[in-house]
N, C-alpha and C positions, 0 to 999 in steps of 0.2 A: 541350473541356478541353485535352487534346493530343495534336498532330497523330497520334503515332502509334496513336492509338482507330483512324483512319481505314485503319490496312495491317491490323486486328485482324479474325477471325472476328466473324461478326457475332453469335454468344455469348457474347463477351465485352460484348455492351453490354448484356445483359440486366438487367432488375432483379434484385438478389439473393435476394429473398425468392420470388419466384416461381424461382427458379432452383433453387432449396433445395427448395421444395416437390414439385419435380418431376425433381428430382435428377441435372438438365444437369448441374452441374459435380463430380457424385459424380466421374468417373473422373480429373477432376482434381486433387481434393484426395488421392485415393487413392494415386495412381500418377505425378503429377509427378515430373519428376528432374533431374538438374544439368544446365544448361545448359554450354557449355567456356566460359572467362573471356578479355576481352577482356586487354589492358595496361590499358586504360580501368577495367575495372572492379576487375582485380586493386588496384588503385589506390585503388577505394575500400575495397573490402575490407580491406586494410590500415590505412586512413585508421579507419574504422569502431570495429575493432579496437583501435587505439593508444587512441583516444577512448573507447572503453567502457570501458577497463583506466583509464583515468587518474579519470575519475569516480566507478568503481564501489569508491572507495577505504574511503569509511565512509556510514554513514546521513546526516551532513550532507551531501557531495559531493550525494549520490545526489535527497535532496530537493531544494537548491539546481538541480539542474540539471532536473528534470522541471519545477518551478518557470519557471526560465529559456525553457526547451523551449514552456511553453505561452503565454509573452505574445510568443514570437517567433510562433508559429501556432496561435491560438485555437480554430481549427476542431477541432482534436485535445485534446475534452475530458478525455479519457483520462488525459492527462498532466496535469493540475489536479488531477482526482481520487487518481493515481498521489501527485502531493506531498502532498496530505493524509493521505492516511493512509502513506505514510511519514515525516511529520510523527508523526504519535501512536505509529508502533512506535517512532520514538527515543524518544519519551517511558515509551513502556514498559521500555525498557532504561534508562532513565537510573532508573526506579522500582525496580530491582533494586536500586540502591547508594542510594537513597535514606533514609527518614526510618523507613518504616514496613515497606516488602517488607524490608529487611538485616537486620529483626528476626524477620520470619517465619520465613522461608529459610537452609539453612545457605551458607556461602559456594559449595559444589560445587553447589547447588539453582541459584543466583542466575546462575551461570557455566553452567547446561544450560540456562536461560531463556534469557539470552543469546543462546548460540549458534544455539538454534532460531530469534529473530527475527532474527539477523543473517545466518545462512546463507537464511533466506524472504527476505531485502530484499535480501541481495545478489543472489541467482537471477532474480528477477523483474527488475531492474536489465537482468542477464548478457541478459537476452532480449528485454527490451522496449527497452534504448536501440540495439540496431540495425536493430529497426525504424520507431522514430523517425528516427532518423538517414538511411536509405533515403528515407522521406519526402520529408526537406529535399534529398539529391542527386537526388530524379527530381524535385521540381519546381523545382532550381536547372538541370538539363540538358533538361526540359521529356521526359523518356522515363521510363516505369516501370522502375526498377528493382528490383521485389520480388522477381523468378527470385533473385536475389543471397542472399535469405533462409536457403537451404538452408544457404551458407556459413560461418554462425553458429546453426547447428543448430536454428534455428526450426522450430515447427510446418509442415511443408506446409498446415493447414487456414489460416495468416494468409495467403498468397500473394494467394486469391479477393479475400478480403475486401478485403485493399489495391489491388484493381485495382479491385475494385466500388467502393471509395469515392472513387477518384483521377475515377472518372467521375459517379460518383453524389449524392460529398458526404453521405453517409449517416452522421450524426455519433452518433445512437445505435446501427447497425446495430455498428460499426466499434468503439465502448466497450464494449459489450457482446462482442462478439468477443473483446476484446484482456482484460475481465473473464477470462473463459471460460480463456482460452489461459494468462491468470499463476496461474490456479489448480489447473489441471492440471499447470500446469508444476514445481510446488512438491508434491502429490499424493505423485507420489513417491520423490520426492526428499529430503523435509522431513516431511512428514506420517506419511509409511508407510516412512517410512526406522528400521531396527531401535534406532539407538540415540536419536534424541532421542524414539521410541513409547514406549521405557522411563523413558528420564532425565527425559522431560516428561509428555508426553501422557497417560499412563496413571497419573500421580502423584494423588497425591489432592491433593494444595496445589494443583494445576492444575484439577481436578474444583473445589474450592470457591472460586475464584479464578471461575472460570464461574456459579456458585451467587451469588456476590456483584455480578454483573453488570459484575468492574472491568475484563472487555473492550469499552471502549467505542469507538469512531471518532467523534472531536469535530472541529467545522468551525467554528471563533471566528471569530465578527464584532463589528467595533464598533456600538456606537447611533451615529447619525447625529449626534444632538443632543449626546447624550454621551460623547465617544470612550475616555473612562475605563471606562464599561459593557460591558463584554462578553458577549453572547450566544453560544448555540451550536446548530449546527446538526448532526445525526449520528443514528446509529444504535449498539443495546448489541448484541454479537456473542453469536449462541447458538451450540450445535451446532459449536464450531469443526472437529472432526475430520470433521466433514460435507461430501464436494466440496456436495453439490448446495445445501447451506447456506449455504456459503459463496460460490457463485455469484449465488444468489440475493439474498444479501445485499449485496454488490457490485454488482449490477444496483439495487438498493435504494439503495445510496449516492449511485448513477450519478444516479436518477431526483429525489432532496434535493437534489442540488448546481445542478443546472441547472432545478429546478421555477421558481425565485423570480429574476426576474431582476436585482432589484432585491437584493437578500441576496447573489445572487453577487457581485456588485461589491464588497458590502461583504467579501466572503469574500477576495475576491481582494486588495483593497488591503488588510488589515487584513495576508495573507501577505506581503505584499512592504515592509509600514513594520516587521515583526519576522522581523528572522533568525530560521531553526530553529538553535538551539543544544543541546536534546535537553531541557533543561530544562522545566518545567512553568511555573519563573515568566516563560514569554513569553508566555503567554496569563492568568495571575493571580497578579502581583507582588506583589498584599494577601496573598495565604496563602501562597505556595512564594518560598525562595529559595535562592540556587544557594550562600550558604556557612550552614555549622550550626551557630544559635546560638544552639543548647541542648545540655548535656551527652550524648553519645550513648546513656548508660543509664538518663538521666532518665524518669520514668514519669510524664505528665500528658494528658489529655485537654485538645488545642487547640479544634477546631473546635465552633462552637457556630449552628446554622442557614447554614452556608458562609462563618463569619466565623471570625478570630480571637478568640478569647477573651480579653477583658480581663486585661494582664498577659504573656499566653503570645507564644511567639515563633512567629515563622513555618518554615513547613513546609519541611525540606529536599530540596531535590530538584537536585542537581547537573548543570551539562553534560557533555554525552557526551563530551566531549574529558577530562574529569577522569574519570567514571565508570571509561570502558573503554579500554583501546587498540586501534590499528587493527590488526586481525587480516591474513592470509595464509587466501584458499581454495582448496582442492580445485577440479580440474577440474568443470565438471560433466557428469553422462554423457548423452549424443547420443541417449537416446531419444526417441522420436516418441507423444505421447500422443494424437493422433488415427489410432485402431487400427478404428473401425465407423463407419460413416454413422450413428448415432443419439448420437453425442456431441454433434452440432451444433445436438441441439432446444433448447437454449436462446435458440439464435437467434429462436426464432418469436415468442417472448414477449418484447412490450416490458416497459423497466424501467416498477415503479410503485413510489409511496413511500407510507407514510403517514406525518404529520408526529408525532414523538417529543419529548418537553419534554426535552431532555438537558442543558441547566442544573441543575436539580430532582433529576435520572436521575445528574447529573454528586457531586454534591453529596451526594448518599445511600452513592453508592458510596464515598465519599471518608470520609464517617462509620464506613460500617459497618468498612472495612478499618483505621480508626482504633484502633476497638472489639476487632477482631479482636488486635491488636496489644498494646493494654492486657489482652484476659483471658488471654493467651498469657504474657506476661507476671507477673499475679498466677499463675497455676498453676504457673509456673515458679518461682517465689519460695516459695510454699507448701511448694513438695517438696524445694527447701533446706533 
C-alpha cells in the first residue's frame, strides 16, 4: 500500500480485529501522544483547519461537501452515509418553520430544536472532516498522516483504525469506527449537555415526537423505469438518548446503505441530480413545497393515503436558507471520549440490517403529525 508499512513495527500490519481481541494495540490507543510538527505538517494542519471552518458553515455546506468527499473516494462509505442523514437533519430543521411542527411548538420550542440539531451536525462536521481530509494528504503524499489527528482534538481511539485501514482497506471496520466515534463525540456534548437535556430531550413534545415515529432517516431513490417514483430506503430512530441505540442504529444504517448494490446507485445518483436545500420538496414535490399556499391559520386536513387531497394545496416545508440563519458556535471542549478498553466492543460486531417499508413508515408518520396538528388545534379553538 505504502512504502512506509515497510519502516513500521511489524504490529502495525496486524489485522485489526485480531489485534482488538487480544488487545496489541490497547497501550496505543491509551496512551498515544503528540508527535513535534514538521513545517510540512504544520502546513497541513493549518490547511485542514481553514477548510473545516469554511464548510462547517451551515447543514447545506456540511452535506454538499461529505457528498463531494465521497464520489472523490468511494472507499470511504462513511462519508455517503454522513450526507444522508445529514440530508434528513436539514430536513428536520427545516420541519420546525414548516406547515405542521410551527403549529405545535411555541417559537422558543422550535428555536431549542434547532439548536440541538445544529450544534449535533456541526460537531460531528468539527471532527469528522479532518479526518477525512488527513485521508486525502496521506494518500496524496503517499505517508500516513493520522499522528496529525490529536491536533484537531480527535479521539486517540480513530489514529489505529486509520492506519489499520490505510493497510487493510477494511471499509466496514473503518464506518463502524467513525459510527462509534460521531456518537460519542456528541454524548456529551449535545446529549448530556444541561441545557438542550432540559429545553429538549426531557420535553414531552420530544418524548411523543419518538411515540409518533417522526424520527425517521430516509434514503430516496428513483425507479429505474420511472424516475418520477420515488422509493425509500432507511430506518425509524428509537431510544434517541440511548449511546448504545444510537450506535447501533448507525451500524444498521451503515449495513441498508451498502446491502443493495444496485439501489445504492440509484441512492447515489438520485443525490447528486437534487441539491440538498433542507426542504422536503426535493425528495416529493407532489406534497411539500418550499412557498405556503394556504393561509397559515387555515385548518384542513391535506393528506389522504400520501397524496394530496383533491382541492388541497401542498405542504409547506421551506428551505433552510429561509427557515434559519447561519448561526456562530462555541468552541468545542477537547475531551477525549475513549476513557476504557470496553468502549471499543462495538467494533466486534458487524453492521446487520433488516429491510423496513419506509415509504408506508414514511407516509403514516406524515399523517399522524397531520392529525396531531388538527386536534391541537380544535382543542385550542374549544377553549376560546
Amino acid at each position: 500500500m505504502f512504502a512506509i508499512w515497510k519502516k513500521q513495527p511489524k504490529d502495525s500490519n496486524k489485522k485489526l480485529m485480531n489485534a482488538l481481541k487480544t488487545k496489541t494495540i490497547k497501550d496505543e490507543l491509551l496512551h498515544n501522544s503528540v508527535p513535534p510538527s514538521t513545517a510540512f505538517e504544520r502546513d497541513i494542519v493549518k490547511e485542514i483547519t481553514r477548510s473545516t471552518q469554511i464548510y462547517n458553515e451551515s447543514n447545506i455546506t456540511r452535506t454538499n461537501t461529505y457528498l463531494s468527499f465521497y464520489n472523490t473516494y468511494p472507499e470511504i462509505e462513511w462519508a455517503l452515509l454522513a450526507h444522508l442523514v445529514s440530508r434528513n437533519s436539514g430536513w428536520s430543521m427545516t420541519d420546525l418553520k414548516g406547515e405542521w411542527l410551527s403549529k405545535l411548538l411555541s417559537e422558543k420550542e422550535q428555536k431549542n430544536y434547532f439548536r440541538l440539531l445544529e450544534r449535533a451536525n456541526w460537531l460531528i462536521f468539527q471532527d469528522a472532516y479532518p479526518q477525512l481530509l488527513l485521508y486525502h494528504y496521506s494518500l496524496q503524499h503517499n505517508q500516513s498522516l493520522f499522528h496529525l489527528l490529536s491536533h484537531f482534538n480527535v479521539s486517540r481511539f480513530m489514529e489505529p483504525i486509520w492506519n489499520y485501514f490505510l493497510d487493510k482497506q477494511d471499509r466496514p471496520t473503518l464506518s463502524t469506527a467513525l459510527i462509534m466515534n460521531e456518537q460519542h463525540y456528541i454524548e456529551k456534548r449535545v446529549i448530556h449537555n444541561p441545557f438542550f437535556k432540559q429545553a429538549v430531550l426531557d420535553t414531552i413534545d420530544f418524548k411523543i415526537q419518538e411515540w409518533l415515529s417522526l424520527t425517521q432517516i430516509l434514503f430516496p431513490f428513483a425507479n429505474k423505469r420511472k424516475q418520477n417514483e420515488i422509493h425509500f430506503s432507511g430506518h425509524t430512530v428509537h431510544q434517541f438518548a440511548s449511546i448504545s441505540s444510537r450506535i447501533n442504529f448507525g451500524k444498521e444504517l451503515y449495513a441498508t446503505l451498502f446491502s443493495n448494490s444496485k439501489r445504492l446507485r440509484s441512492i447515489v445518483h438520485w443525490a447528486e441530480k437534487h441539491p440538498h436545500t433542507g426542504s422536503r420538496k426535493d425528495y416529493w414535490p407532489h406534497l411539500f413545497h418550499t412557498v405556503r399556499e394556504s393561509p397559515p391559520g387555515k385548518l384542513s386536513i391535506k393528506l389522504e393515503r400520501c397524496r394530496i387531497r383533491k382541492g388541497a394545496t401542498r405542504i409547506y416545508s421551506p428551505p433552510l436558507n429561509i427557515a434559519w440563519e447561519i448561526i456562530d458556535h462555541s468552541p468545542s471542549s477537547p475531551d477525549d471520549w475513549f476513557t476504557h478498553w470496553d468502549l471499543a466492543s462495538p467494533l466486534l460486531t458487524p453492521p446487520t440490517s433488516t429491510e423496513e417499508n419506509m415509504k408506508e413508515a414514511h407516509c403514516e408518520a406524515l399523517s399522524k403529525i397531520e392529525l396531531a396538528v388538527a386536534a391541537k388545534q380544535i382543542i385550542f379553538h374549544r377553549r376560546e
